[in-house]
CHARMM internal coordinates of N, CA and C (Angstrom, degrees):
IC EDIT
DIST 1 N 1 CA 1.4537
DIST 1 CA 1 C 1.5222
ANGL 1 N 1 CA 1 C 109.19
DIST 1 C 2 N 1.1816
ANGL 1 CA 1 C 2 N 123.77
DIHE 1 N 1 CA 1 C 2 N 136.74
DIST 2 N 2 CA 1.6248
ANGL 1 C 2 N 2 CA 125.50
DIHE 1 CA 1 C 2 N 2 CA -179.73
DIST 2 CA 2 C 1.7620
ANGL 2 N 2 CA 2 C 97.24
DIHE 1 C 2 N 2 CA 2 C -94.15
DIST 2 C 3 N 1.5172
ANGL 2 CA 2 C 3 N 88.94
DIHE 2 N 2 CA 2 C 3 N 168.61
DIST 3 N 3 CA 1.2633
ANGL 2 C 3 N 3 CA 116.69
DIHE 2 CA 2 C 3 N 3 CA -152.98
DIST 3 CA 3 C 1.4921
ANGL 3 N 3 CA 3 C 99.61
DIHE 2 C 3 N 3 CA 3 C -147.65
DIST 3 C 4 N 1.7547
ANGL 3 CA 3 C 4 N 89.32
DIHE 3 N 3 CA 3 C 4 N 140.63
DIST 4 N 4 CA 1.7278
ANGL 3 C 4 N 4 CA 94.76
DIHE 3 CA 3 C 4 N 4 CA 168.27
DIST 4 CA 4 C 1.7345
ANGL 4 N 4 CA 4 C 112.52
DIHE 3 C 4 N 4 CA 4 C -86.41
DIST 4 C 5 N 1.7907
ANGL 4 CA 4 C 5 N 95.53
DIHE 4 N 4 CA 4 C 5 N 137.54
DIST 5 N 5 CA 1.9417
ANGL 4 C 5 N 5 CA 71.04
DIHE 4 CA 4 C 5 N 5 CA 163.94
DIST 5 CA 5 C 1.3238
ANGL 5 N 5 CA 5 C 86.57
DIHE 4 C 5 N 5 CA 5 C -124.14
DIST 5 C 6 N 1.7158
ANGL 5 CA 5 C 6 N 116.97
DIHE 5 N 5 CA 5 C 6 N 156.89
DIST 6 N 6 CA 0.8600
ANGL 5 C 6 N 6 CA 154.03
DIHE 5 CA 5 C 6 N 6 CA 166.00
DIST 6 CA 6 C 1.9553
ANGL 6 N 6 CA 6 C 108.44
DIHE 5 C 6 N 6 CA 6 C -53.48
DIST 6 C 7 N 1.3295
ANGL 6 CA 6 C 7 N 119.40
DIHE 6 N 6 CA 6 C 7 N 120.22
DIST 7 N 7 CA 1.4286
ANGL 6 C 7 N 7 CA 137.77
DIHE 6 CA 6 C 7 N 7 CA -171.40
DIST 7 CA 7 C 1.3383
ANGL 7 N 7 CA 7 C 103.25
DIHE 6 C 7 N 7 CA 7 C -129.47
DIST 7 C 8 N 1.1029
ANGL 7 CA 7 C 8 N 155.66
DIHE 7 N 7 CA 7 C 8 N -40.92
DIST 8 N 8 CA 1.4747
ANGL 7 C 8 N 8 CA 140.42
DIHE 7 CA 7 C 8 N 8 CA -166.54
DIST 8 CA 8 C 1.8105
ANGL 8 N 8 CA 8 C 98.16
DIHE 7 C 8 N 8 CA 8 C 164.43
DIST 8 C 9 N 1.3746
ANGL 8 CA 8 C 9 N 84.78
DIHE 8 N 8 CA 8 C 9 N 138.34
DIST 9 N 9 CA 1.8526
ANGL 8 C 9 N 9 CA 99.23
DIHE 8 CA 8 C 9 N 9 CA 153.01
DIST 9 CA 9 C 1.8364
ANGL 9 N 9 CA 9 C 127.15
DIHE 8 C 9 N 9 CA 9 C -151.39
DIST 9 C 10 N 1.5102
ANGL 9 CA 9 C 10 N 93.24
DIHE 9 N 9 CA 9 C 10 N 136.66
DIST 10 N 10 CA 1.4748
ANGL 9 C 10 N 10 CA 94.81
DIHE 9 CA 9 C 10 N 10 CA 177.05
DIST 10 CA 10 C 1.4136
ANGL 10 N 10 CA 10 C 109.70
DIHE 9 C 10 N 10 CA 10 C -107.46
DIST 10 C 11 N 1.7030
ANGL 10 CA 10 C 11 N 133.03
DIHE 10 N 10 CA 10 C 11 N 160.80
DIST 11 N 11 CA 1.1364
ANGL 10 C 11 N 11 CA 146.08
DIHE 10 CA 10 C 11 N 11 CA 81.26
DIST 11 CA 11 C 1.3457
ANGL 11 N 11 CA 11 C 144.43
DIHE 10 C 11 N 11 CA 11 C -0.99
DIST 11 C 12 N 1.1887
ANGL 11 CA 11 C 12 N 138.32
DIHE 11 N 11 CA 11 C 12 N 92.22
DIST 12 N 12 CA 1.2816
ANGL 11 C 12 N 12 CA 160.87
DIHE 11 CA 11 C 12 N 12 CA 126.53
DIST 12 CA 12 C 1.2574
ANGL 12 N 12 CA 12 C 131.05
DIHE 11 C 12 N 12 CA 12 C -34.30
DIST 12 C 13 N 1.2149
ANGL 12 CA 12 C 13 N 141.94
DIHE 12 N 12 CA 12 C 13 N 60.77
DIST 13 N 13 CA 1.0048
ANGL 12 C 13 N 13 CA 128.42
DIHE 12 CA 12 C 13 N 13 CA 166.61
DIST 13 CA 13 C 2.0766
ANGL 13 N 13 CA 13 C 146.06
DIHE 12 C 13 N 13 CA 13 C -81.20
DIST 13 C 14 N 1.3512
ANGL 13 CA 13 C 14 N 112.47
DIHE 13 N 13 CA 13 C 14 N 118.85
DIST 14 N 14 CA 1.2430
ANGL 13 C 14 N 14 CA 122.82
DIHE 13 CA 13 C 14 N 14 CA -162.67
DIST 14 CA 14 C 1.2907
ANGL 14 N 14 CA 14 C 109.24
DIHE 13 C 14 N 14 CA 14 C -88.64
DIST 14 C 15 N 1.6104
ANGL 14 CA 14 C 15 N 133.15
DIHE 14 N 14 CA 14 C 15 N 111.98
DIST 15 N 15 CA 1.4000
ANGL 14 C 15 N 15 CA 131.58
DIHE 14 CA 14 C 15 N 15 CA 162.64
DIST 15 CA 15 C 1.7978
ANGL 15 N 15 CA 15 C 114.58
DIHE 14 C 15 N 15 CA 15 C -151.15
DIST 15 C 16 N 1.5453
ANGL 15 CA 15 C 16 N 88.39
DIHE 15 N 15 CA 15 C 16 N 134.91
DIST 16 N 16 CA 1.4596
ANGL 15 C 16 N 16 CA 97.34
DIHE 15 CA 15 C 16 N 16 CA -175.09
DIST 16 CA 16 C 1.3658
ANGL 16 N 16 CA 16 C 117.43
DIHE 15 C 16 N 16 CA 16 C -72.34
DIST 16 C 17 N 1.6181
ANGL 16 CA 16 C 17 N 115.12
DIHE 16 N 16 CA 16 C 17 N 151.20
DIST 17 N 17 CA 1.4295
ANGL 16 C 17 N 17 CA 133.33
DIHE 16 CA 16 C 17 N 17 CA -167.97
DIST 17 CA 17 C 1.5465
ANGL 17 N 17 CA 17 C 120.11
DIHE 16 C 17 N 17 CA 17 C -117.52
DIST 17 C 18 N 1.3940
ANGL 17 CA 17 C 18 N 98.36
DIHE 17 N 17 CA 17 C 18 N 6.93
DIST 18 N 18 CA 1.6245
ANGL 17 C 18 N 18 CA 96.82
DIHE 17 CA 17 C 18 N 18 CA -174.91
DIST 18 CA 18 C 1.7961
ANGL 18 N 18 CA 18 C 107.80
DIHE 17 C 18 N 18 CA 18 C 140.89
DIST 18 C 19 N 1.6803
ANGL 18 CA 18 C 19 N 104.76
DIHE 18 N 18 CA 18 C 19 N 168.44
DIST 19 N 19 CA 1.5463
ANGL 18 C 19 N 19 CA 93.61
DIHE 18 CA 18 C 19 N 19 CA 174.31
DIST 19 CA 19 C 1.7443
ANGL 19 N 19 CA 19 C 112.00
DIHE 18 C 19 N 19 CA 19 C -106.43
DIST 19 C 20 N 1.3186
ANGL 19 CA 19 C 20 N 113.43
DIHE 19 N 19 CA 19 C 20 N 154.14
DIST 20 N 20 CA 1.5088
ANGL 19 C 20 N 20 CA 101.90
DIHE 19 CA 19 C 20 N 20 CA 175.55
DIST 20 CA 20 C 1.4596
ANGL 20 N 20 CA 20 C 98.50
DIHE 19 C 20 N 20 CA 20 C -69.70
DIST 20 C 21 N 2.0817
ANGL 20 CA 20 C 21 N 92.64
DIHE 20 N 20 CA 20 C 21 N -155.65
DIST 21 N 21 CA 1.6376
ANGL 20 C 21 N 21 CA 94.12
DIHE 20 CA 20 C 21 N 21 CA -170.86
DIST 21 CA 21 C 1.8082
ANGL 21 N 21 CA 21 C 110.29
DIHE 20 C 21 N 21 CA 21 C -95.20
DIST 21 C 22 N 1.5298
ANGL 21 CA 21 C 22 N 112.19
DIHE 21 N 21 CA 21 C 22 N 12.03
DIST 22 N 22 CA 1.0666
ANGL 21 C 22 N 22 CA 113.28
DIHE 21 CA 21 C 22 N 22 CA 145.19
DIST 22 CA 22 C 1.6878
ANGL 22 N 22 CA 22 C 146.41
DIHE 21 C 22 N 22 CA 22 C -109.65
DIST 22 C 23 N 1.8760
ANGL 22 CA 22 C 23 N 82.84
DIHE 22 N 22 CA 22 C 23 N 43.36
DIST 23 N 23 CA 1.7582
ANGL 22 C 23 N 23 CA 100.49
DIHE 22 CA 22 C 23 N 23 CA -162.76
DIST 23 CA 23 C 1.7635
ANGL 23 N 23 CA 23 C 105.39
DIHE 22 C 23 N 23 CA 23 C 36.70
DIST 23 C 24 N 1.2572
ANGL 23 CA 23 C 24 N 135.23
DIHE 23 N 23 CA 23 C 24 N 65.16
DIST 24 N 24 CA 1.1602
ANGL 23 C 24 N 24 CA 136.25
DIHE 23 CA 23 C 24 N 24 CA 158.80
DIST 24 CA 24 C 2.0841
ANGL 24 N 24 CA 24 C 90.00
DIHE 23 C 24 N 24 CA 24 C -106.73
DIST 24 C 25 N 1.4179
ANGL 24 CA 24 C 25 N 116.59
DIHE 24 N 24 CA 24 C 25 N 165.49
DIST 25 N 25 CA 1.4473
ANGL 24 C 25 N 25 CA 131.35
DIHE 24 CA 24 C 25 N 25 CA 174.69
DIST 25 CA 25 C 1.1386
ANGL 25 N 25 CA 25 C 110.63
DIHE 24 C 25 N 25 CA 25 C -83.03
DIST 25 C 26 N 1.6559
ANGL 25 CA 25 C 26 N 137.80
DIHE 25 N 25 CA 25 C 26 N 96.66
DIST 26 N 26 CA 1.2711
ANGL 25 C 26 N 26 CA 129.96
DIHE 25 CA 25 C 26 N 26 CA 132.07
DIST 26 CA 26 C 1.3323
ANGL 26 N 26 CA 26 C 125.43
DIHE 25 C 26 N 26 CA 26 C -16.79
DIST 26 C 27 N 1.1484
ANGL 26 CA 26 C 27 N 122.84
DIHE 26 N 26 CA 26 C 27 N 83.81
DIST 27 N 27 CA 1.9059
ANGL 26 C 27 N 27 CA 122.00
DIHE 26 CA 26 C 27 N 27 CA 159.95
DIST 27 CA 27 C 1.2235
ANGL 27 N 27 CA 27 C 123.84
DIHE 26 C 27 N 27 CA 27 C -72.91
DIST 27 C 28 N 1.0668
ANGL 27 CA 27 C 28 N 120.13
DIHE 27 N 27 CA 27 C 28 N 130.17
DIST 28 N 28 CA 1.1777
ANGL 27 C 28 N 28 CA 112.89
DIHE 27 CA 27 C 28 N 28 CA 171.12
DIST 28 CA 28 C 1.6040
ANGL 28 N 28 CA 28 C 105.13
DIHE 27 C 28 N 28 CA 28 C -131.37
DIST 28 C 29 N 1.8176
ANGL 28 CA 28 C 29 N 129.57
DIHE 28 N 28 CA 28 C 29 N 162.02
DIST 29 N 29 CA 1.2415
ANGL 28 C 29 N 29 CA 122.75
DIHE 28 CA 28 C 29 N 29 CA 157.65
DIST 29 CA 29 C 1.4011
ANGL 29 N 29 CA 29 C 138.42
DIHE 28 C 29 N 29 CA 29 C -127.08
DIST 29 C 30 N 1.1275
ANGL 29 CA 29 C 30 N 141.22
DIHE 29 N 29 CA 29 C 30 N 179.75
DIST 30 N 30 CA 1.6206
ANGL 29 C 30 N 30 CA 125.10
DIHE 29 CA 29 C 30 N 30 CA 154.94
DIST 30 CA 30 C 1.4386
ANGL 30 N 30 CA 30 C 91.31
DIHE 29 C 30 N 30 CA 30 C -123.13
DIST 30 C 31 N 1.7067
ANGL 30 CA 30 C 31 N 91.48
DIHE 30 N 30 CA 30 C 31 N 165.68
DIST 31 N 31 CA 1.2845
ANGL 30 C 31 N 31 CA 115.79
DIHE 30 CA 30 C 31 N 31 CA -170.24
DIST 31 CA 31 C 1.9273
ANGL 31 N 31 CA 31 C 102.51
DIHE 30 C 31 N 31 CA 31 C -120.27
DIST 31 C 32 N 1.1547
ANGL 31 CA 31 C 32 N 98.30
DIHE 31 N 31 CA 31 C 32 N 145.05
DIST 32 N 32 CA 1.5090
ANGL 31 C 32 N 32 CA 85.91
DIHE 31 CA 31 C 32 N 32 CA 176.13
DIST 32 CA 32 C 1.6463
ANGL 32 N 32 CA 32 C 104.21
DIHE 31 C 32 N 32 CA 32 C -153.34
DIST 32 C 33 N 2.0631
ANGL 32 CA 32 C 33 N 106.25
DIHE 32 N 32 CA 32 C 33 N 132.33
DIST 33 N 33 CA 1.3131
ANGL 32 C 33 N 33 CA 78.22
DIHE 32 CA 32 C 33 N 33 CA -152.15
DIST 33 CA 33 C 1.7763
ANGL 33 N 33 CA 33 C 83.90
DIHE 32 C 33 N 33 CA 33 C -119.44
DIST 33 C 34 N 1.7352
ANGL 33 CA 33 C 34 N 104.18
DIHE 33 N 33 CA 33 C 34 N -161.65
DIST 34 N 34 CA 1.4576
ANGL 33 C 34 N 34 CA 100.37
DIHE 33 CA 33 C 34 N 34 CA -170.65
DIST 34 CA 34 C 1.5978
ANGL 34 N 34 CA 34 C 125.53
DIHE 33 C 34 N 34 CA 34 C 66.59
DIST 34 C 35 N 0.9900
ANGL 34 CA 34 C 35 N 100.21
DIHE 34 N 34 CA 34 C 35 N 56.12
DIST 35 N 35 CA 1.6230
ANGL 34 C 35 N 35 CA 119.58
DIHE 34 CA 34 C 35 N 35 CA -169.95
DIST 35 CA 35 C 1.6162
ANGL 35 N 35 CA 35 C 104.43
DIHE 34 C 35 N 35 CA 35 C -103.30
DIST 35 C 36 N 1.4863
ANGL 35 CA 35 C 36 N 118.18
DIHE 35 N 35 CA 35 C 36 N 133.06
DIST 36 N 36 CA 1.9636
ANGL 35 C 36 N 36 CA 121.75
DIHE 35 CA 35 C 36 N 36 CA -178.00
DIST 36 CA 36 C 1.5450
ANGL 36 N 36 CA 36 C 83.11
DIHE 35 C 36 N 36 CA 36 C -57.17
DIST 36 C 37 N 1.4009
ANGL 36 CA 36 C 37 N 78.48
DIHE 36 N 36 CA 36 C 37 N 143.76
DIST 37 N 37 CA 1.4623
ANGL 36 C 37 N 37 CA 112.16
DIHE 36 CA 36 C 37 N 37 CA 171.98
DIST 37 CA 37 C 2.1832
ANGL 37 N 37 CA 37 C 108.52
DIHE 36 C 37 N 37 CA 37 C -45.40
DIST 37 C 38 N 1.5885
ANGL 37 CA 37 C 38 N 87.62
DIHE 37 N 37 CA 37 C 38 N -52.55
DIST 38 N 38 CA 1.5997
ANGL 37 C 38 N 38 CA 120.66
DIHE 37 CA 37 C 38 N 38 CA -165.88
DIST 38 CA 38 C 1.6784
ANGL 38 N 38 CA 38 C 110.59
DIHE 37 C 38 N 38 CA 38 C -80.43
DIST 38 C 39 N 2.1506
ANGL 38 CA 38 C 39 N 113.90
DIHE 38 N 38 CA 38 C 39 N 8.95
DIST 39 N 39 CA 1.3781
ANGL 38 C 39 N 39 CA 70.83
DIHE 38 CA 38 C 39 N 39 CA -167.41
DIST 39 CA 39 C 1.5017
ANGL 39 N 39 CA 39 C 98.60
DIHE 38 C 39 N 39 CA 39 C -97.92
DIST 39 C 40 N 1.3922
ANGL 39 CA 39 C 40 N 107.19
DIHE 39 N 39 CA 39 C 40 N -173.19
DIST 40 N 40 CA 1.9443
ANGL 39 C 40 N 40 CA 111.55
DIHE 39 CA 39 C 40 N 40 CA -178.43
DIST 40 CA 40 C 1.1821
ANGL 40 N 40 CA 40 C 104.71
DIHE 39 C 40 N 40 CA 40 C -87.25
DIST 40 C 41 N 1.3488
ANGL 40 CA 40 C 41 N 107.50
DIHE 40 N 40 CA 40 C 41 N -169.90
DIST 41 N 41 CA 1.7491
ANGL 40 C 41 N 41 CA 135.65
DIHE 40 CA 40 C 41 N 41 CA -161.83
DIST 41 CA 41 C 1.7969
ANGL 41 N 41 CA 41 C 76.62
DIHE 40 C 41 N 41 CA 41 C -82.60
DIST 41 C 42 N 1.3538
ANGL 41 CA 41 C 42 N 138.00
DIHE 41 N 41 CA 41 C 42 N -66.39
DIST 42 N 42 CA 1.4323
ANGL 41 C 42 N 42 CA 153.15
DIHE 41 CA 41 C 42 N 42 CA -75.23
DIST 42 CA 42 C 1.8552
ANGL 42 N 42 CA 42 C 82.21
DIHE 41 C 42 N 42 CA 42 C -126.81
DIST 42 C 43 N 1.7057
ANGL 42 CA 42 C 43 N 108.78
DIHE 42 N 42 CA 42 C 43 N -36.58
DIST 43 N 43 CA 1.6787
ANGL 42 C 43 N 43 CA 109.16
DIHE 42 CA 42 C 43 N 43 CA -159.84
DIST 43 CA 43 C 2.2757
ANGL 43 N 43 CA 43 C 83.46
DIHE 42 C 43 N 43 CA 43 C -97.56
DIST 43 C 44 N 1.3349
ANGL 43 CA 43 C 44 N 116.65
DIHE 43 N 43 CA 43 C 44 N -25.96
DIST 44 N 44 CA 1.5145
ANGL 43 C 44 N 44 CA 118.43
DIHE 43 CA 43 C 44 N 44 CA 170.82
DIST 44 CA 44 C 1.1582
ANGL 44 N 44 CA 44 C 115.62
DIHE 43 C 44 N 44 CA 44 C -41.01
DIST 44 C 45 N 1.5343
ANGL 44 CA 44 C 45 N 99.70
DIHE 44 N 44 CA 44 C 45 N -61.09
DIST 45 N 45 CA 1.4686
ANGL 44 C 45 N 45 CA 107.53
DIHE 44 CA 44 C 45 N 45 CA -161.74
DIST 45 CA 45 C 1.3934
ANGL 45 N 45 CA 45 C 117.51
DIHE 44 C 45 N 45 CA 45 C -75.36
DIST 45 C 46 N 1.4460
ANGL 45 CA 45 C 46 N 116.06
DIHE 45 N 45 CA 45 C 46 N -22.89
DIST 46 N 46 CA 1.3369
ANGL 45 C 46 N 46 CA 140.28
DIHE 45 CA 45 C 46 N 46 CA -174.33
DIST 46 CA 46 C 1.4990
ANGL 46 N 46 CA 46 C 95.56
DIHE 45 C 46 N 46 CA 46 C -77.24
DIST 46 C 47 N 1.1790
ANGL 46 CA 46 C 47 N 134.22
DIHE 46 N 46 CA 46 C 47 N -58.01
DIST 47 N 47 CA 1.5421
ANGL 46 C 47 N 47 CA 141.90
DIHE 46 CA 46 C 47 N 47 CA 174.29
DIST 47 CA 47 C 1.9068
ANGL 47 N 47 CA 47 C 94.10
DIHE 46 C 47 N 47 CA 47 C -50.22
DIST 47 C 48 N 1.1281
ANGL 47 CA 47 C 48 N 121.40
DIHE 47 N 47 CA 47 C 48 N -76.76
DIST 48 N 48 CA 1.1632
ANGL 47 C 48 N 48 CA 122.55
DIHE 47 CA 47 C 48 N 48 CA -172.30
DIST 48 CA 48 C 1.3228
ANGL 48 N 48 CA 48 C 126.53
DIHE 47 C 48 N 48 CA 48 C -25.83
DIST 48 C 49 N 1.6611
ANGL 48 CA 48 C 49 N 111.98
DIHE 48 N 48 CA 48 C 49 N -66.10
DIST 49 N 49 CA 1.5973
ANGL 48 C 49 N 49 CA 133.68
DIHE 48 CA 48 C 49 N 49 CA 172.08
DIST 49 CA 49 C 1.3743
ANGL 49 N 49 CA 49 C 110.47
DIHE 48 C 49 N 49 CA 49 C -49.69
DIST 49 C 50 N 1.3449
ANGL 49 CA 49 C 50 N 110.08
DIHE 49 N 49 CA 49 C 50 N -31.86
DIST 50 N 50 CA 1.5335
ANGL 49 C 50 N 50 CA 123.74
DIHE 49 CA 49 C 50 N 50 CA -164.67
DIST 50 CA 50 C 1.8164
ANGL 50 N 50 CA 50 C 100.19
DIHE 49 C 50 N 50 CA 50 C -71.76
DIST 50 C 51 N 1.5577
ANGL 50 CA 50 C 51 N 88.87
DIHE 50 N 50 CA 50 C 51 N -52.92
DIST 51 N 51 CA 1.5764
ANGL 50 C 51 N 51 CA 86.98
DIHE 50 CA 50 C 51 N 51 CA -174.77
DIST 51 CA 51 C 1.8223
ANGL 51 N 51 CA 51 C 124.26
DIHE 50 C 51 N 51 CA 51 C -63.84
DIST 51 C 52 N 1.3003
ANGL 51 CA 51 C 52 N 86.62
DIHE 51 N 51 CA 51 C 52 N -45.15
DIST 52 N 52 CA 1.7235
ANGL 51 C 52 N 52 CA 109.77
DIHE 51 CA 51 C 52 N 52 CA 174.01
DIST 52 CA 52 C 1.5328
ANGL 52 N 52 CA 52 C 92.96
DIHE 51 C 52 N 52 CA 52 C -47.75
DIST 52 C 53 N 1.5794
ANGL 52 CA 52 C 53 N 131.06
DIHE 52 N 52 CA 52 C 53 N -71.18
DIST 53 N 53 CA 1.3789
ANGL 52 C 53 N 53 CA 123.57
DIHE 52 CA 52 C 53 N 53 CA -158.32
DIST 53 CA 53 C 1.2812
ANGL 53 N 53 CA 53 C 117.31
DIHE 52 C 53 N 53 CA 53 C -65.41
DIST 53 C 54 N 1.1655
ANGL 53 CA 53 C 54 N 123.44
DIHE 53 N 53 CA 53 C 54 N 4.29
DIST 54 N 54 CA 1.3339
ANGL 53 C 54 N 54 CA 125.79
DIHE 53 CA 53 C 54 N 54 CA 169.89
DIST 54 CA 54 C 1.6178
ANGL 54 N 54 CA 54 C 121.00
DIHE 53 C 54 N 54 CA 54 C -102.32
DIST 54 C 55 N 1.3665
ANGL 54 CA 54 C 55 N 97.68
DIHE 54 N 54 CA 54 C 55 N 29.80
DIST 55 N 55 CA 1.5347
ANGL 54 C 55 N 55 CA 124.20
DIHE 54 CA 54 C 55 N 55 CA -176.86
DIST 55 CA 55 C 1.5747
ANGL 55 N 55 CA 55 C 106.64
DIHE 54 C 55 N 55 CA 55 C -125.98
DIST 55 C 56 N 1.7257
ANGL 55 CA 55 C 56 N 132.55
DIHE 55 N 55 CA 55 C 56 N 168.62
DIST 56 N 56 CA 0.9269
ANGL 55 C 56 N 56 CA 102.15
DIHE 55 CA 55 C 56 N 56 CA 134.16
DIST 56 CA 56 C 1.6201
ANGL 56 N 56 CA 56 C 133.64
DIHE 55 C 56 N 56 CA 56 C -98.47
DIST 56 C 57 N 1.1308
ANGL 56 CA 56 C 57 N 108.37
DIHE 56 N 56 CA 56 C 57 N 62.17
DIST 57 N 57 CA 2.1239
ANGL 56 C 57 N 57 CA 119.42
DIHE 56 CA 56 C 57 N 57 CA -163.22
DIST 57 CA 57 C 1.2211
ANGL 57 N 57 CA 57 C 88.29
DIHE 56 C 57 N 57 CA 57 C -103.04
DIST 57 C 58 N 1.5160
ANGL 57 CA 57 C 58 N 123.23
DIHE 57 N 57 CA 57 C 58 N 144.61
DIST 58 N 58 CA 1.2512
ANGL 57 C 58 N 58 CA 132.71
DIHE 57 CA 57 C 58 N 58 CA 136.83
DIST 58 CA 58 C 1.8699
ANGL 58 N 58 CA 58 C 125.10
DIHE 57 C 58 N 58 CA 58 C -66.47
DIST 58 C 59 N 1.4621
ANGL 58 CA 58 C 59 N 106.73
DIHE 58 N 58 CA 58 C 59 N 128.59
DIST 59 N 59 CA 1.1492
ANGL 58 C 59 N 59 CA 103.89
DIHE 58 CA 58 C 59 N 59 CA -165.62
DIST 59 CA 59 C 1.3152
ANGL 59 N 59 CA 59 C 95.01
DIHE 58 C 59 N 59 CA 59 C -111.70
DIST 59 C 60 N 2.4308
ANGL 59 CA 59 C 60 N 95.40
DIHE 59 N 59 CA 59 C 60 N 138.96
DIST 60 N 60 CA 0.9007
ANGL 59 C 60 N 60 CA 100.61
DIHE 59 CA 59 C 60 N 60 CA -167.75
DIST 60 CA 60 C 1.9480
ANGL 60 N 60 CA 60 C 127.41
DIHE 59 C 60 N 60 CA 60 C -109.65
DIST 60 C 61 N 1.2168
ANGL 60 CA 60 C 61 N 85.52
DIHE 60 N 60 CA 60 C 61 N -22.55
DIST 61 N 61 CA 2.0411
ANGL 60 C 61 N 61 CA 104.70
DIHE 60 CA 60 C 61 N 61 CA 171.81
DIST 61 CA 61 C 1.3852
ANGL 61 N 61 CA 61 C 93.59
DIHE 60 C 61 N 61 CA 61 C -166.32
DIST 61 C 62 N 1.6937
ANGL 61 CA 61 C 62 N 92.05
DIHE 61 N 61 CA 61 C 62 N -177.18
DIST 62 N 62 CA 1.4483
ANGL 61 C 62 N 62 CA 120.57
DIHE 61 CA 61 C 62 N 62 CA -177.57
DIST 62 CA 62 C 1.1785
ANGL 62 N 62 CA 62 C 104.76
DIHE 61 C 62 N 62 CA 62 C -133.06
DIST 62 C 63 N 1.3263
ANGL 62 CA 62 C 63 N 108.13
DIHE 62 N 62 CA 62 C 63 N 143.44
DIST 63 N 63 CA 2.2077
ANGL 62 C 63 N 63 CA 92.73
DIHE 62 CA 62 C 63 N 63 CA 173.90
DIST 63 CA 63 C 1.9513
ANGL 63 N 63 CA 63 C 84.93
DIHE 62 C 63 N 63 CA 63 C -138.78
DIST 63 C 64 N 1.3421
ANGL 63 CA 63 C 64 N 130.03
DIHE 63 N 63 CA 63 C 64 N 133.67
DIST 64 N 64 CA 1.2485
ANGL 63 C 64 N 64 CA 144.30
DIHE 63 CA 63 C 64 N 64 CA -175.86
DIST 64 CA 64 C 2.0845
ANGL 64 N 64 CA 64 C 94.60
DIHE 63 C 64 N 64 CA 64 C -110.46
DIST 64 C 65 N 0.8506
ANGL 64 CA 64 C 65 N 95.41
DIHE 64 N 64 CA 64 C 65 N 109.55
DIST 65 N 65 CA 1.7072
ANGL 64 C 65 N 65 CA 94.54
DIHE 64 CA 64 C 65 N 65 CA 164.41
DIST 65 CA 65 C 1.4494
ANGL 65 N 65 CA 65 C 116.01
DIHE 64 C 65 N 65 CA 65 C -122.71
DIST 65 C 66 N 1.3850
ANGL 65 CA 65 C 66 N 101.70
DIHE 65 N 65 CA 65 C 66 N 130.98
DIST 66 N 66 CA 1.8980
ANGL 65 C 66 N 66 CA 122.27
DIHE 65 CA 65 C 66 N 66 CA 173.76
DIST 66 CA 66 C 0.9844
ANGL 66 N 66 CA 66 C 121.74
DIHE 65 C 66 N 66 CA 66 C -77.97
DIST 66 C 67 N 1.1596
ANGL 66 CA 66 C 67 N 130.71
DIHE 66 N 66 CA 66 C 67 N 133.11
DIST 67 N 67 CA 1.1997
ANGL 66 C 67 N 67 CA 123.78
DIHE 66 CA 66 C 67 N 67 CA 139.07
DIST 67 CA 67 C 1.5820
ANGL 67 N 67 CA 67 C 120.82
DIHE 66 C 67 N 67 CA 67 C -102.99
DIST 67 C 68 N 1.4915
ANGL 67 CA 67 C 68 N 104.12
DIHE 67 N 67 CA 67 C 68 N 146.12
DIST 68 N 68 CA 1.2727
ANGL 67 C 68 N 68 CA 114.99
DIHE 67 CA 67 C 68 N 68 CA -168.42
DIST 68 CA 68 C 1.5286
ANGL 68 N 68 CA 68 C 109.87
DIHE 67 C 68 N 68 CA 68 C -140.33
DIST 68 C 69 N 1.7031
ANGL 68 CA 68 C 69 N 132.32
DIHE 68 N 68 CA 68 C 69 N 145.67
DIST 69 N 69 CA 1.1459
ANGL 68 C 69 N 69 CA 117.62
DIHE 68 CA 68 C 69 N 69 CA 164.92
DIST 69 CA 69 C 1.6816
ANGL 69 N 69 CA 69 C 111.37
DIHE 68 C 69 N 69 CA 69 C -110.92
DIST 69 C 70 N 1.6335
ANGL 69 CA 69 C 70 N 98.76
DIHE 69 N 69 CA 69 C 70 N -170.96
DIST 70 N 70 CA 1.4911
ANGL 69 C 70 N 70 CA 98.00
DIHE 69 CA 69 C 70 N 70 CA -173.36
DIST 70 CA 70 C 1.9178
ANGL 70 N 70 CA 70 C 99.55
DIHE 69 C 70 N 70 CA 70 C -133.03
DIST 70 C 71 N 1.5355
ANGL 70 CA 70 C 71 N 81.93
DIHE 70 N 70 CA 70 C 71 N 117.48
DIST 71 N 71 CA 1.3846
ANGL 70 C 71 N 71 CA 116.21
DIHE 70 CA 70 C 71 N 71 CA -153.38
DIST 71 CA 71 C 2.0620
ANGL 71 N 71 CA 71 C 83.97
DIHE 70 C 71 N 71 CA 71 C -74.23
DIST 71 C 72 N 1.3851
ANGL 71 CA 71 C 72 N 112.22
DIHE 71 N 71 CA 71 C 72 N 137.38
DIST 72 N 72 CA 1.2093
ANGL 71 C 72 N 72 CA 109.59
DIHE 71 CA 71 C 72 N 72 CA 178.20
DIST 72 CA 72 C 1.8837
ANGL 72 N 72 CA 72 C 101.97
DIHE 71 C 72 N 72 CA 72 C -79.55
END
COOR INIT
IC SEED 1 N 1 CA 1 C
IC BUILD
């Protein structure tokens, strides 16, 4: 039976910076990579908000993407 193995994951983080000149939301994000294999949704989001609030940006999501291979 194959198997995933675990290769890398980043962090994404999404928070707005202001409105253009048609009050639409400037987004902008950082990326942050090398993330434990093991951590949760719960210690992400907590890292995330954390970073954002030490801005003045409103923060808007998180997106975490894996990579994984397929172990023969």
């Amino acid at each position: 039976m194959n198997e995933f193995g675990f290769l890398s994951a980043t962090l994404t983080v999404f928070y707005q910076t202001g409105l253009d000149e048609f009050n639409e939301p400037i987004i902008k994000s950082s990326t942050f990579r090398n993330l434990e294999r093991n951590a949760t949704a719960q210690q992400l989001y907590t890292v995330a908000t954390t970073i954002v609030g030490l801005t003045d940006f409103d923060y808007i999501e998180s997106v975490k993407t894996q990579k994984e291979s397929i172990t023969a």
